[in-house]
Each structure stands twice: as structure tokens, then as C-alpha cells.
Backbone bond lengths (Angstrom), bond angles and torsions (degrees), N, CA, C in turn:
res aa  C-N    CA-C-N  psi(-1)  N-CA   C-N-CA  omega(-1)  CA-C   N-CA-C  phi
1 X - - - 1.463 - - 1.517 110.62 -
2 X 1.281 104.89 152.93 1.816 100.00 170.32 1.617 108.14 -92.90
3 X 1.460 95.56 145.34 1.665 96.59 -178.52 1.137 90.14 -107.96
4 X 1.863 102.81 141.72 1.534 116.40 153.28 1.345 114.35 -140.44
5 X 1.036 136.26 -163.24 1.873 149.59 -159.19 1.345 94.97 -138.21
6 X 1.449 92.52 165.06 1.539 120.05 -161.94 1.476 108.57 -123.61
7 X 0.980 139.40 126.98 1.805 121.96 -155.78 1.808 80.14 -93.83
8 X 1.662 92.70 153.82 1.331 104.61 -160.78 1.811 91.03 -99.19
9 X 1.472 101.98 87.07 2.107 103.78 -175.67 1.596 107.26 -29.41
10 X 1.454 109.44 -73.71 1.253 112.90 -147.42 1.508 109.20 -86.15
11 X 1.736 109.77 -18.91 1.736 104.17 -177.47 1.679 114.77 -101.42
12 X 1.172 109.11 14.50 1.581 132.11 156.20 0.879 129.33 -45.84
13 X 1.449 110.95 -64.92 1.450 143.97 -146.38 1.028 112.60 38.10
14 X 1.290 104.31 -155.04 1.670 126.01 -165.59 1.913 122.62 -106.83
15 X 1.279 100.80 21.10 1.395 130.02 176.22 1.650 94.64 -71.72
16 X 1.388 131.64 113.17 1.430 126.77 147.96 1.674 114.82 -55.44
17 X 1.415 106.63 -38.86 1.663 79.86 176.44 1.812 123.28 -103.80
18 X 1.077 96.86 12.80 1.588 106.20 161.45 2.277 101.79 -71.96
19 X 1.249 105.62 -51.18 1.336 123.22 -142.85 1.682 74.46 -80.44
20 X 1.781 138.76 -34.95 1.305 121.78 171.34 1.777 112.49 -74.13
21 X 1.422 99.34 -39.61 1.594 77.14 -167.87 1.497 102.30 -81.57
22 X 1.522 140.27 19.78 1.430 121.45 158.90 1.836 108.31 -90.18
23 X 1.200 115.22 -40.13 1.344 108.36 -176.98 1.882 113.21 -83.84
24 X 1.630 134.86 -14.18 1.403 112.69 131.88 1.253 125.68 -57.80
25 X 1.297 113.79 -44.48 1.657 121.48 178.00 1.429 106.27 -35.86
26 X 1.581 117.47 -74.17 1.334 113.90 -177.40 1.549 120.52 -71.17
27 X 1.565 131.07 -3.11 1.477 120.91 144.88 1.280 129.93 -66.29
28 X 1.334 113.60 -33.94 1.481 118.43 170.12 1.197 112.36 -42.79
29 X 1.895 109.91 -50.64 1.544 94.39 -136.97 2.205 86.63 -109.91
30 X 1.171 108.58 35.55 1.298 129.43 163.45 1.394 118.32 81.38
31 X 1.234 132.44 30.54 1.169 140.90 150.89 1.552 137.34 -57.44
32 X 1.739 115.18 92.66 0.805 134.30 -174.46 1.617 130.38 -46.96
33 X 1.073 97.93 -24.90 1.884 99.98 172.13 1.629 92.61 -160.32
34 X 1.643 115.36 157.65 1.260 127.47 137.40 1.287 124.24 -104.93
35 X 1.156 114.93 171.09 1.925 124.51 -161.20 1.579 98.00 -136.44
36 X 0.978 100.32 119.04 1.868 103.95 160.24 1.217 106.47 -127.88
37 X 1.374 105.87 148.17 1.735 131.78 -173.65 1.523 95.11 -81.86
38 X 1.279 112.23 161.54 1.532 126.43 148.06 1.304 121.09 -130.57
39 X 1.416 104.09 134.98 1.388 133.32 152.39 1.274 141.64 -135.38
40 X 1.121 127.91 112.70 1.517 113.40 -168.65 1.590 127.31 -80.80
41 X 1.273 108.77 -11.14 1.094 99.93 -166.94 1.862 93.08 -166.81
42 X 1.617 111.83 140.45 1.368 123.49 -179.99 1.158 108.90 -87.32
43 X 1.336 144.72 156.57 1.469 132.88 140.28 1.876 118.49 -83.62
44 X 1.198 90.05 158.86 1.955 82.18 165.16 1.429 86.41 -102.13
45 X 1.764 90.46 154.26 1.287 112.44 169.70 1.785 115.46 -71.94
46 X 1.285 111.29 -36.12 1.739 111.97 163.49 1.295 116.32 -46.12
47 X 1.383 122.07 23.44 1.869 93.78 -155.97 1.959 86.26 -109.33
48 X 0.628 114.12 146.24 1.728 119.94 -177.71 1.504 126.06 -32.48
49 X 1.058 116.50 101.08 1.996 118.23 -158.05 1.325 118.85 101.86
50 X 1.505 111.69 -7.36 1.148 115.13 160.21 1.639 100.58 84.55
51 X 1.504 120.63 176.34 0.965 146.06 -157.39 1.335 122.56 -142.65
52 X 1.338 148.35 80.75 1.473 134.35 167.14 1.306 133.66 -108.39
53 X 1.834 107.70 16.16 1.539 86.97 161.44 1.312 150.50 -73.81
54 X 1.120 125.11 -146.03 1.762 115.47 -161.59 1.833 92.69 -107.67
55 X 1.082 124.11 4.26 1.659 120.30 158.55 1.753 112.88 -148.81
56 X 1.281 103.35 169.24 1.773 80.37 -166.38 2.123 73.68 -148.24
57 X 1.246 113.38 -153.07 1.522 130.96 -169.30 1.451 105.51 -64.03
58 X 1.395 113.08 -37.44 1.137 103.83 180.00 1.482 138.01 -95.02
59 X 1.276 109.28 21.66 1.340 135.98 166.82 1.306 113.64 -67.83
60 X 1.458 136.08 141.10 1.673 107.81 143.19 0.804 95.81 -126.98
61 X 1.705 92.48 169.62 1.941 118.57 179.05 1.798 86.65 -155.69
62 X 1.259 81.29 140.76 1.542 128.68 174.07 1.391 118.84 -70.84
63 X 1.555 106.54 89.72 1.867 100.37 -169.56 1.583 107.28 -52.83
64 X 1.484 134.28 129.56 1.602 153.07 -130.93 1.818 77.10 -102.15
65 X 0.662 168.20 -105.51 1.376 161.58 -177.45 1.696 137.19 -7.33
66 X 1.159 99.78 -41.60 1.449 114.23 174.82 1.501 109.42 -86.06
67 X 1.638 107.17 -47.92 1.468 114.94 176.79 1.349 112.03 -64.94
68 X 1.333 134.14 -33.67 1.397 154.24 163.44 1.839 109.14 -34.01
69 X 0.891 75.51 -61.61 1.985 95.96 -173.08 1.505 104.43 -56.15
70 X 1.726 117.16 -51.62 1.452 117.26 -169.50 1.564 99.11 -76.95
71 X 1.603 127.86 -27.50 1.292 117.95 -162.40 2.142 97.81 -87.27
72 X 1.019 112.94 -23.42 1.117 119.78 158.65 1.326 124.61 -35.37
73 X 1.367 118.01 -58.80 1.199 140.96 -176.20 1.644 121.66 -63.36
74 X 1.485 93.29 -18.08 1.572 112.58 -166.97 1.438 96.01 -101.49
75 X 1.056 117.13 -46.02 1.780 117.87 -166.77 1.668 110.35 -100.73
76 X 1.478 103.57 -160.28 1.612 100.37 175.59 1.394 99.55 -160.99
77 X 1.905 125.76 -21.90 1.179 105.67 172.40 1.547 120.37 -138.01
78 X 1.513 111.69 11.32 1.533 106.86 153.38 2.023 122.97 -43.97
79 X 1.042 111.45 155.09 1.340 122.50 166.04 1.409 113.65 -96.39
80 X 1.465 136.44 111.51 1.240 131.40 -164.38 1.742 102.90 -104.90
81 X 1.148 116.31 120.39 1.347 137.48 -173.37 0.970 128.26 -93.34
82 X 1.899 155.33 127.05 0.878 136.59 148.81 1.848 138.30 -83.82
83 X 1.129 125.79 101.73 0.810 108.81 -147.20 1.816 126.39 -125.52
84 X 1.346 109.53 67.19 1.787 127.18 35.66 1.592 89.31 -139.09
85 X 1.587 104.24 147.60 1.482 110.90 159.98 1.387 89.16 -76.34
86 X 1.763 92.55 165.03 0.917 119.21 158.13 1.433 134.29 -104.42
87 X 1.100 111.27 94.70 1.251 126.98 -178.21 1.364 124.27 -56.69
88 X 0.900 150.29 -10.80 1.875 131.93 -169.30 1.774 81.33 -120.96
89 X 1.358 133.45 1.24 1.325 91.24 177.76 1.891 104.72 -121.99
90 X 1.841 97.49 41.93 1.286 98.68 -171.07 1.893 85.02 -139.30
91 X 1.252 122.27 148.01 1.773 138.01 168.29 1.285 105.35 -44.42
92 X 1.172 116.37 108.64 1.570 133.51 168.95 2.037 108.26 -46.81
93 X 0.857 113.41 -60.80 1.572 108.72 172.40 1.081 108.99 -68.62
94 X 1.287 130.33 -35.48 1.922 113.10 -178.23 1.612 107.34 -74.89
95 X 1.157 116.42 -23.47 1.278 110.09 173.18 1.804 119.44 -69.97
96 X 1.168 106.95 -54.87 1.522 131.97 151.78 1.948 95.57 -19.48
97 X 0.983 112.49 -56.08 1.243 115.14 -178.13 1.342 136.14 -71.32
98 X 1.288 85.61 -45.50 1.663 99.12 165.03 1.425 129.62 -100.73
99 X 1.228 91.32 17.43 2.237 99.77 174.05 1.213 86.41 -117.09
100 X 1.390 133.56 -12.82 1.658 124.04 179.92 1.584 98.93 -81.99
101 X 1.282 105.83 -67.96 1.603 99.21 175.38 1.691 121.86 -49.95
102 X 0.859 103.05 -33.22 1.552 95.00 172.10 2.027 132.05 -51.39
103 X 1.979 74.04 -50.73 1.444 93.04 172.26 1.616 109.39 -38.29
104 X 1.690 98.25 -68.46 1.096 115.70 -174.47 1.856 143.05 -29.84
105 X 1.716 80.48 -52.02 1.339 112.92 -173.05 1.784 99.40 -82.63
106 X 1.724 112.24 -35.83 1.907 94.70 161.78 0.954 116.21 -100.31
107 X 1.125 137.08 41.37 1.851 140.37 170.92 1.575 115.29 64.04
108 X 1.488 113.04 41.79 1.442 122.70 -174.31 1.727 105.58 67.61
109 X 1.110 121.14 40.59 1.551 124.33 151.61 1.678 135.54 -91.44
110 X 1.144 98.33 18.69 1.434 103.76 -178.44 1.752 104.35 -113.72
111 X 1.346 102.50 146.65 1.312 116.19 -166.18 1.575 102.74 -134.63
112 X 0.848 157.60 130.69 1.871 164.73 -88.61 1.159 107.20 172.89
113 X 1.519 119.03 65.74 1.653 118.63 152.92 1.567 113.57 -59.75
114 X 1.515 117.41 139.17 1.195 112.79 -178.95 1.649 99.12 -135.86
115 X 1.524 100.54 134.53 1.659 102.74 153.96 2.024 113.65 -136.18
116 X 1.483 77.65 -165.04 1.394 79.05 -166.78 2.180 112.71 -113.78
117 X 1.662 100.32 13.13 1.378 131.61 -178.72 1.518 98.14 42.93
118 X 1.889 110.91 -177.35 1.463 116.14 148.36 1.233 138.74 -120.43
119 X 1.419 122.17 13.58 0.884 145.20 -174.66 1.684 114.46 -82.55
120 X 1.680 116.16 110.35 1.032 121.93 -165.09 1.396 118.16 -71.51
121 X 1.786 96.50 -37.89 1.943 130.16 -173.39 1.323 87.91 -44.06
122 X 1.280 121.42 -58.08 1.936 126.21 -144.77 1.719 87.44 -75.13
123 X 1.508 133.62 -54.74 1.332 129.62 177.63 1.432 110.94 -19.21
124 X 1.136 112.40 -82.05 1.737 163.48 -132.99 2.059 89.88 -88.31
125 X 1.018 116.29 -6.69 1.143 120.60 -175.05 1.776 118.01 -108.94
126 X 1.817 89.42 -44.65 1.574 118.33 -177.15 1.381 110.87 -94.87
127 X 1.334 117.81 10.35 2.093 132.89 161.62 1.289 93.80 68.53
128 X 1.855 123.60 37.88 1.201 104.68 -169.97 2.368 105.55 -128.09
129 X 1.153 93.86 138.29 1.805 82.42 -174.87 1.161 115.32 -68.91
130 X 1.240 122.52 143.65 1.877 138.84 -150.46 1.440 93.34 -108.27
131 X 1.407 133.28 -50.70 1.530 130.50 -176.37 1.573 121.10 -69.31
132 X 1.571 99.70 -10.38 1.669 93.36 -159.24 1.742 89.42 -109.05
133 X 1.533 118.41 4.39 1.527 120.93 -164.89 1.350 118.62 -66.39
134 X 1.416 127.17 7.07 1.504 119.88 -169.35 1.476 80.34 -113.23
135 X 1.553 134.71 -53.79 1.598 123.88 -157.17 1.653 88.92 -81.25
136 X 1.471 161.59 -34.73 0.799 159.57 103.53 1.933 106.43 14.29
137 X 0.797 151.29 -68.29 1.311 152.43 174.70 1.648 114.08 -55.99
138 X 1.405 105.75 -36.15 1.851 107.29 -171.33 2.215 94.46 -81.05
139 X 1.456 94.69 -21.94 1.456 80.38 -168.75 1.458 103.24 -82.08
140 X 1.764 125.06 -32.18 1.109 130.75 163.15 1.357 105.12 -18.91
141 X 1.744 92.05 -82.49 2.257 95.03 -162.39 1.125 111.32 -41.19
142 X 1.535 120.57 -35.80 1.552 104.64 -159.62 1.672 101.42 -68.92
143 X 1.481 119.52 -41.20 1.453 131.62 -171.25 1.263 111.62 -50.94
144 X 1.781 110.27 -59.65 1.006 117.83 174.02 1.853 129.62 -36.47
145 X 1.813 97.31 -54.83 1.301 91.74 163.29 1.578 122.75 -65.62
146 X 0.757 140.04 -68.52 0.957 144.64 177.19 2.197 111.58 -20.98
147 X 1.023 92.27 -47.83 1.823 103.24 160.64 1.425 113.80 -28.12
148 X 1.589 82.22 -77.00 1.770 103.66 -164.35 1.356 91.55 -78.29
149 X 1.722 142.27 63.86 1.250 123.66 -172.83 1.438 114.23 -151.33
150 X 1.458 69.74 -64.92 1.734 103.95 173.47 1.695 124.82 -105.49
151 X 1.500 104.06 143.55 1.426 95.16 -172.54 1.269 116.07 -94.15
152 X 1.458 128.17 -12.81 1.350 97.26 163.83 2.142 72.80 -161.19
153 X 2.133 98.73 155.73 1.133 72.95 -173.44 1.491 93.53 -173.03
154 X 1.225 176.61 -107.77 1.470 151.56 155.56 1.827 76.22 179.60
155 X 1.610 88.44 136.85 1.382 113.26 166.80 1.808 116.41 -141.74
156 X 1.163 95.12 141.35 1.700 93.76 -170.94 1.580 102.39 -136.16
157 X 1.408 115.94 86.18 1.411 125.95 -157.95 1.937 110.58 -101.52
158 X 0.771 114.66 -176.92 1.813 107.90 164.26 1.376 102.46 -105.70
159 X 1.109 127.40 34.77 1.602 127.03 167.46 1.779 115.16 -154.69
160 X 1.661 121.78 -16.49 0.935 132.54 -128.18 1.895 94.87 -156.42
161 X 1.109 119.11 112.95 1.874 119.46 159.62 1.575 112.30 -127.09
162 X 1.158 127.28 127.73 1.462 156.05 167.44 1.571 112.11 -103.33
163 X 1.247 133.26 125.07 1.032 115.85 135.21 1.799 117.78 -131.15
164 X 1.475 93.47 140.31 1.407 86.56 -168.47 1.293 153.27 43.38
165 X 1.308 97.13 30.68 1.761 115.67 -171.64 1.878 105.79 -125.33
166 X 1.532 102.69 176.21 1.335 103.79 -175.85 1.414 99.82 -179.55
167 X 1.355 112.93 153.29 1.345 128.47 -178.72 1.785 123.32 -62.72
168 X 1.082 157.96 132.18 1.250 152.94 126.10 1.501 147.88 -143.07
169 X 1.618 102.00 119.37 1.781 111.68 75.32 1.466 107.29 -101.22
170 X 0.982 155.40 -173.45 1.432 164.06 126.08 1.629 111.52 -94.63
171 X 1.377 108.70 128.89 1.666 122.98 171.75 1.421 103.63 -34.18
172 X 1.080 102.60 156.31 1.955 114.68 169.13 1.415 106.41 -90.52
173 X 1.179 137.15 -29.30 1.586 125.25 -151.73 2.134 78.01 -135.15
174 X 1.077 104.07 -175.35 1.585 120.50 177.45 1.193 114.16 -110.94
175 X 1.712 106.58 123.00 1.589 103.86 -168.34 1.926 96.20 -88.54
176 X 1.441 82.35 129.23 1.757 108.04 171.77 1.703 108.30 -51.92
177 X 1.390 106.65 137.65 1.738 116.83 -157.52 2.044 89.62 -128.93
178 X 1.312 97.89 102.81 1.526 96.55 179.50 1.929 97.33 -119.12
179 X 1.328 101.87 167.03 1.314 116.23 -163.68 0.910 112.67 -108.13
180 X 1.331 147.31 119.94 1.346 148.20 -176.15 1.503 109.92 -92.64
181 X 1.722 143.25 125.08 1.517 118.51 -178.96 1.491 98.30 145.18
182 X 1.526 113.37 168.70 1.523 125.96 153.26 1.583 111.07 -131.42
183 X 0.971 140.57 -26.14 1.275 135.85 -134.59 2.025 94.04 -84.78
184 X 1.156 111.91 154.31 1.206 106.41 -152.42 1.531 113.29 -74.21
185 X 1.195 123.25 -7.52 1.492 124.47 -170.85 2.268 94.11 -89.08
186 X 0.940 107.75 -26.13 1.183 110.55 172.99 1.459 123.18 -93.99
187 X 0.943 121.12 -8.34 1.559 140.01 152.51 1.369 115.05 -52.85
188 X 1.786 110.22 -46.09 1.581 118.12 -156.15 1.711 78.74 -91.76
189 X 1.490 128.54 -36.74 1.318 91.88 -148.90 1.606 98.53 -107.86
190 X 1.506 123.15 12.92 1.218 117.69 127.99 1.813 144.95 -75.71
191 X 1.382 95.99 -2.53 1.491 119.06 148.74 1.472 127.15 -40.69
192 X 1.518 82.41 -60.57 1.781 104.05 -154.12 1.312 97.32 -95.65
193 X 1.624 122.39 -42.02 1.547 123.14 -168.88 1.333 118.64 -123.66
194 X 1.486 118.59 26.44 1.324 122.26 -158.76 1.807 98.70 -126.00
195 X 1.694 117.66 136.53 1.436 117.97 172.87 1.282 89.62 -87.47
196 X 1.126 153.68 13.99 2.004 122.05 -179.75 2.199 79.29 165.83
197 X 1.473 89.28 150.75 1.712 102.26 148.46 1.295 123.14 -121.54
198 X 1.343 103.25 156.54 1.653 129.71 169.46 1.362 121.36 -100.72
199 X 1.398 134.29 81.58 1.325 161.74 -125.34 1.382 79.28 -101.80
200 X 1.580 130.85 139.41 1.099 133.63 167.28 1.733 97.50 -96.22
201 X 1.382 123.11 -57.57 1.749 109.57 -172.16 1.632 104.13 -77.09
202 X 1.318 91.98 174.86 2.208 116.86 178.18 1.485 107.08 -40.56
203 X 1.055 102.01 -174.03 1.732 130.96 163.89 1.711 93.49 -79.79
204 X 1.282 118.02 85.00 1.386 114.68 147.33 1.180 118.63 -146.20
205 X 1.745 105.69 -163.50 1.573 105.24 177.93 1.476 138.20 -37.34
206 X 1.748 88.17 -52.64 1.590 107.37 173.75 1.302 112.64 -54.56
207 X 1.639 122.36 -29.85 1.476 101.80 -152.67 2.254 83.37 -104.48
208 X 0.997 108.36 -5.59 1.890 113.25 176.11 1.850 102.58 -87.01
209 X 1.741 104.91 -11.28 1.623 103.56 159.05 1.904 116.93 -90.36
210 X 1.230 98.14 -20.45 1.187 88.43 -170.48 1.708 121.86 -96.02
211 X 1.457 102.16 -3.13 1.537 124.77 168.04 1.273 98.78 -81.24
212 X 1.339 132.23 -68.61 1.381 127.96 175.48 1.392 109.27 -30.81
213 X 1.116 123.68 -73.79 1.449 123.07 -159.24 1.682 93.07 -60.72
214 X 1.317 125.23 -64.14 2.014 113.99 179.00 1.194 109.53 -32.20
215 X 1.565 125.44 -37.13 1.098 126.47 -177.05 1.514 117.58 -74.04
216 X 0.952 115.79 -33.27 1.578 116.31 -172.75 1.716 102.86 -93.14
217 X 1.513 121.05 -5.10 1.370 107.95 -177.03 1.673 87.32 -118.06
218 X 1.255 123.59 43.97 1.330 118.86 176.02 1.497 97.76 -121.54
219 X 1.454 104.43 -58.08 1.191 117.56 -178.79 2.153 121.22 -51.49
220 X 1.947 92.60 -44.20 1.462 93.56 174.06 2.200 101.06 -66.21
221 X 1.088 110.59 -15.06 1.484 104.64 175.62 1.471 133.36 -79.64
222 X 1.886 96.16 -5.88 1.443 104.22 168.22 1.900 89.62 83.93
223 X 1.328 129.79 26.67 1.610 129.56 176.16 1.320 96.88 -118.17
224 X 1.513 97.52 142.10 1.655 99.39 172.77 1.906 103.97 -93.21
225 X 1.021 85.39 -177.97 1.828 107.21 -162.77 1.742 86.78 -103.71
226 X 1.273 109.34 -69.14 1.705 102.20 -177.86 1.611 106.10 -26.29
227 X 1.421 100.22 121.74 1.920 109.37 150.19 1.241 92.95 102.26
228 X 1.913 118.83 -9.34 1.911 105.55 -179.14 1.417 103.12 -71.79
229 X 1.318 152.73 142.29 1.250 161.21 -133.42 1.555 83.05 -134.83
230 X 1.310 111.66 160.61 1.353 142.70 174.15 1.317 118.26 -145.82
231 X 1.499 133.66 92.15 1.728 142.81 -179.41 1.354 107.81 -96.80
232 X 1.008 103.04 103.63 1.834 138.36 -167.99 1.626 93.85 -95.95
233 X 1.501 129.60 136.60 1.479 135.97 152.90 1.619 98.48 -108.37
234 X 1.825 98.08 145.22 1.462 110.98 150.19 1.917 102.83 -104.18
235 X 1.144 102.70 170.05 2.064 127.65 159.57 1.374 80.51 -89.56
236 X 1.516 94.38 155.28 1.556 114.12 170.44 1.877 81.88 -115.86
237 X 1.390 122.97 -22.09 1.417 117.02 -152.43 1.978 101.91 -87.32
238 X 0.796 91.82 91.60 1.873 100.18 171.51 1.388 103.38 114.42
239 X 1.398 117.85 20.13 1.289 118.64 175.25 1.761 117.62 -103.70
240 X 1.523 119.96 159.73 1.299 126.63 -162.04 1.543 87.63 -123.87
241 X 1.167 112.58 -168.22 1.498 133.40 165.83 1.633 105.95 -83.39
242 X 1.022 111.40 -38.88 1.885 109.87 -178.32 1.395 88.42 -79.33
243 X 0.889 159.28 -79.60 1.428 136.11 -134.10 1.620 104.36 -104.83
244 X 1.185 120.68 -5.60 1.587 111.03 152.72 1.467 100.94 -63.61
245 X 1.887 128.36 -75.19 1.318 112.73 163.25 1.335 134.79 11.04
246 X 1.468 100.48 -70.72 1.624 113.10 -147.70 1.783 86.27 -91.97
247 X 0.918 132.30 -30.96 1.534 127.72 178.60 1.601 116.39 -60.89
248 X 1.086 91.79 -40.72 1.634 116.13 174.94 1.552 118.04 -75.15
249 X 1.342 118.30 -13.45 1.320 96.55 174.02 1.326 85.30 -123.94
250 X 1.299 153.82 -5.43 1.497 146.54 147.42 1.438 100.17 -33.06
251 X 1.545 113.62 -58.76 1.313 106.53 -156.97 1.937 95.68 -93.28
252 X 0.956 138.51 34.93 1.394 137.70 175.87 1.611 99.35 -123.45
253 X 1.325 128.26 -37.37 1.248 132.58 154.73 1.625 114.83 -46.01
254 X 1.135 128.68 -48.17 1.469 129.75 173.90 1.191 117.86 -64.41
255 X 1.231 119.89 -21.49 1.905 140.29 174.14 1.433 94.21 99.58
256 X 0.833 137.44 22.87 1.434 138.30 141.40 1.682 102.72 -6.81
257 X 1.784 120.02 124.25 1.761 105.76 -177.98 1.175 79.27 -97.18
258 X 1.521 132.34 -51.78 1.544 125.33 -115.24 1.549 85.38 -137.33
259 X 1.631 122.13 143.43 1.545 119.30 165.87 1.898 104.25 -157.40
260 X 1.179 113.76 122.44 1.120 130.91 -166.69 1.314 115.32 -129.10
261 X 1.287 128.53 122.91 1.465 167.30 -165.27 1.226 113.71 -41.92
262 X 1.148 171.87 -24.76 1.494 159.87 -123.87 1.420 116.75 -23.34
263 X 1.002 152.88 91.04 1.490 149.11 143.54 1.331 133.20 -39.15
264 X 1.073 112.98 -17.06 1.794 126.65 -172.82 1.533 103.85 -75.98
265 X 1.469 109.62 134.16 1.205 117.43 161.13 1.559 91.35 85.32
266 X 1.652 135.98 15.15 1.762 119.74 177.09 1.527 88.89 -119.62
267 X 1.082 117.43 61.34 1.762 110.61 171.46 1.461 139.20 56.26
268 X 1.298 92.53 0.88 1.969 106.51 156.82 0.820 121.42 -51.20
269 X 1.510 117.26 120.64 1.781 123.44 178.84 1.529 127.24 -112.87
270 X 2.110 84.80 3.36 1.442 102.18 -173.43 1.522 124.62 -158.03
271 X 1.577 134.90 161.03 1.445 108.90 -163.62 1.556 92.95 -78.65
272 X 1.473 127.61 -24.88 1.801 118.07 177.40 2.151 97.85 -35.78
273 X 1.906 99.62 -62.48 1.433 95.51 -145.73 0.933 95.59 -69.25
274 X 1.662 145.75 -28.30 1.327 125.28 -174.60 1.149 121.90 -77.10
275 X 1.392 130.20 -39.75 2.068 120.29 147.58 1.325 105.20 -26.58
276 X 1.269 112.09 -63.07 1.655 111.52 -153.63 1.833 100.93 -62.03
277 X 1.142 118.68 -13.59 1.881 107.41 167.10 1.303 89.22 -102.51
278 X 0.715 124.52 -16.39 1.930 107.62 167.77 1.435 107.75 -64.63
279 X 1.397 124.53 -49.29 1.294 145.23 161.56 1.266 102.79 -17.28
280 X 1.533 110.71 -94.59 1.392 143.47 -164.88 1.498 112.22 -54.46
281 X 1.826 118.89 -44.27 1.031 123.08 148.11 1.602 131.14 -36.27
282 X 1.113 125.27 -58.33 1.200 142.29 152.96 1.572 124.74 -44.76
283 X 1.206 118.86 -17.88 1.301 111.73 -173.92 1.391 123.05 -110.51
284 X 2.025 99.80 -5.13 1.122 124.35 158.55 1.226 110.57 -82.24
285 X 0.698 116.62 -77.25 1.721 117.89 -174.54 1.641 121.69 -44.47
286 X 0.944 113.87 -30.08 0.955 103.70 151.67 1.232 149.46 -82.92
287 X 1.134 122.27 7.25 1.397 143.06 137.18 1.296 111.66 -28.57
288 X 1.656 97.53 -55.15 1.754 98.87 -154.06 1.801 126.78 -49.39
């Protein structure tokens, strides 16, 4: 598998040269891709009905696009990941636009996890509908490709109108469209329209059911399985060398391609200590 790191959103901060010396830091020391989360927006928990998800206002995260572009600029052969925007509650052509330039601007290193999140607040904020976001997302990919594809070209979608227009510059190579999710309607249409998934649970049963089934609705689709990617995360936070190990070849047994590190939340107080379990992470596993 290729190992990469997970940029640590919230224990980063907002330091530009913290946020350079972790992403040279982790090319140096051979880290194959980074992953950034998206979120656009926190809620406070004061806000009327209360609040209980698992981040609220005072979190940050690093919009995966903008930060993308500057870390680009710094490196030359990380793989920069999203992991996963959220797509249906952001403009299908501005994105088109700015995953093209990205491509561009890192020499076709950007790779496009997409989901469809649960967070209603971030919808309801971005003028965008929260219930209709999964059939809303399948019409995306197709558009999207079609963007970076074609130069000019009229689409008349149930979410989506073009006429006669088109993006430019357009990428040289095709940016890879991976799926972020389990739930089964996103399964099929990372089946059918997806280069690789982003498995939210472990190396287990559930997730050796949910390859099977991609697999069997790939195959009735006439798609081969060779080259579908699989981006696996470990915790660095409560983890040892044996059960980083043993996670790692659980999930290399499943064909797991890709598995990348998280540091957040294991007691890093700095971009040194969080390489350095990237480090240490890395120096186990590769053993295996």
C-alpha cells in the first residue's frame, strides 16, 4: 500500500509556516499523499435546539482547495487528496474550475474524494438542498467530467443547465473521482462512477461486505476492478506498533491500495511531533 498522512485540521492552526513545514516535512520524509477533511462551516452549540455533533465553531479545517494550491506550490511529488469534499453543497462549475486548476497548477497531483456529508447547518448556509444531495452528487460526476473534458458542450440535467459553454484551461490527464461513504446508495454509485473508495469503518466484515457488493455491481456493469483504489486511514492516537501492524495488514488483505495516518487528537503539540508518528508509523509498517 502507499502510506500517507492526514493534515492535522484543527492542531495546525492557522500559521502559514507551520502548515509549510508539515506538508515539505511529510514529502521529505516519504509520504505518499496527504488528505484534508472538509468543512465549511462550524455551528455553535448555543444556537437554538442545540448542537451535538462531533465538531462545532470552534474547530478548524482548512478549505481542501485553497490549502491544496499553496501546498502545491511547496512540493512536487506528494498526492494531494480530498478527503472527502463535500460536493452537492458546493457549485458544480466552480468546482470544475478549481479542481482543474489545481490539477494544473500541481502537475496532475490532485485526487478528488467526494461525499455527500451530514451536516444540515453547512447546507442551509451554502443556499444548497440537503435531501436531494446524493441524486444531486451522481449528476455532479457526470458534469464534472464532462467539464474537465470537453470544450464546450450543453447539458440539461434535473439539477444542472449548460448551454454551450465550457471551462478553461482544462487538466491534461483526468482527475481521479473516489467516494467517500458506506451507506448503500453510495456504494452503487461508487460502483458505477467511482475510481477507488474511502471506507469510513476498519478492516472488517462489514467493510469485506461492502467491497464485495462494489465488486459484483462493477462487474454486472461491464467495469473492471483492476486500478479501483481503496484509501484506508489509521489513528496514530491510542495506537502501538502491534496494532498499527495488525490494522495494516487487515486492511492490505482486503486490497486496501492506499492507507494514511491521522495524527490528530494522539498528543501532538507540534508539526516536529506529528511527522515524527508519521515517522514511527511508517517505519512499522513497513516492515510488514
Amino acid at each position: 500500500m502507499k502510506i500517507g498522512i492526514v493534515l492535522p485540521h484543527h492542531e495546525i492552526g492557522a500559521d502559514p509556516g507551520a502548515m509549510k513545514a508539515f506538508a515539505t516535512g511529510a514529502e521529505e520524509l516519504g509520504a505518499d499523499h496527504i488528505l484534508i477533511y472538509d468543512h465549511v462551516l462550524g455551528a455553535d452549540r448555543e444556537r437554538p435546539g442545540g448542537f451535538q455533533g462531533p465538531y462545532d465553531k470552534d474547530t478548524e479545517f482548512h478549505e481542501p482547495l485553497t490549502t491544496f494550491s499553496y501546498i502545491a506550490a511547496l512540493t512536487s511529488k506528494i498526492e494531494l487528496v480530498t478527503t472527502v469534499l463535500i460536493l452537492p453543497q458546493r457549485q458544480t462549475a466552480l468546482v470544475a474550475k478549481q479542481a482543474a486548476q489545481l490539477a494544473i497548477l500541481s502537475n496532475n497531483r490532485f485526487r478528488m474524494g467526494v461525499g455527500t456529508g451530514w451536516n444540515a447547518i453547512e447546507y442551509e448556509a451554502l443556499n444548497e438542498e440537503f435531501t436531494t444531495r446524493g441524486k444531486r452528487q451522481t449528476e455532479q460526476v457526470e458534469l464534472l467530467r464532462r467539464l474537465w473534458s470537453e470544450d464546450s458542450f450543453s447539458f440539461d440535467g434535473e439539477y444542472h443547465k449548460i448551454t454551450l459553454a465550457g471551462i478553461n484551461p482544462r487538466p491534461t490527464e483526468p482527475i481521479p473521482i473516489w467516494f467517500g461513504g458506506g451507506a448503500p446508495a453510495l456504494l452503487d454509485r461508487c460502483a458505477r462512477l467511482g475510481d477507488g473508495w474511502m471506507p469510513l469503518t476498519g478492516p472488517n466484515d462489514a467493510a469485506k461486505a461492502m467491497l464485495d457488493t462494489m465488486k459484483t455491481k462493477r462487474e454486472a456493469a461491464g467495469l473492471s476492478w483492476e486500478g479501483f483504489g481503496i484509501q484506508a486511514q489509521a489513528q496514530a492516537g491510542g495506537g502501538t506498533p502491534e496494532r498499527w501492524s495488525s490494522h495494516y495488514n487487515k486492511w492490505q488483505d482486503l486490497g486496501a491500495t492506499h492507507m494514511a495516518i491521522a495524527t490528530h487528537n494522539a498528543g501532538a503539540t507540534s508539526v516536529d511531533t506529528h511527522l515524527k508518528l508519521f515517522e514511527d508509523y511508517k517505519a512499522v509498517v513497513s516492515q510488514d
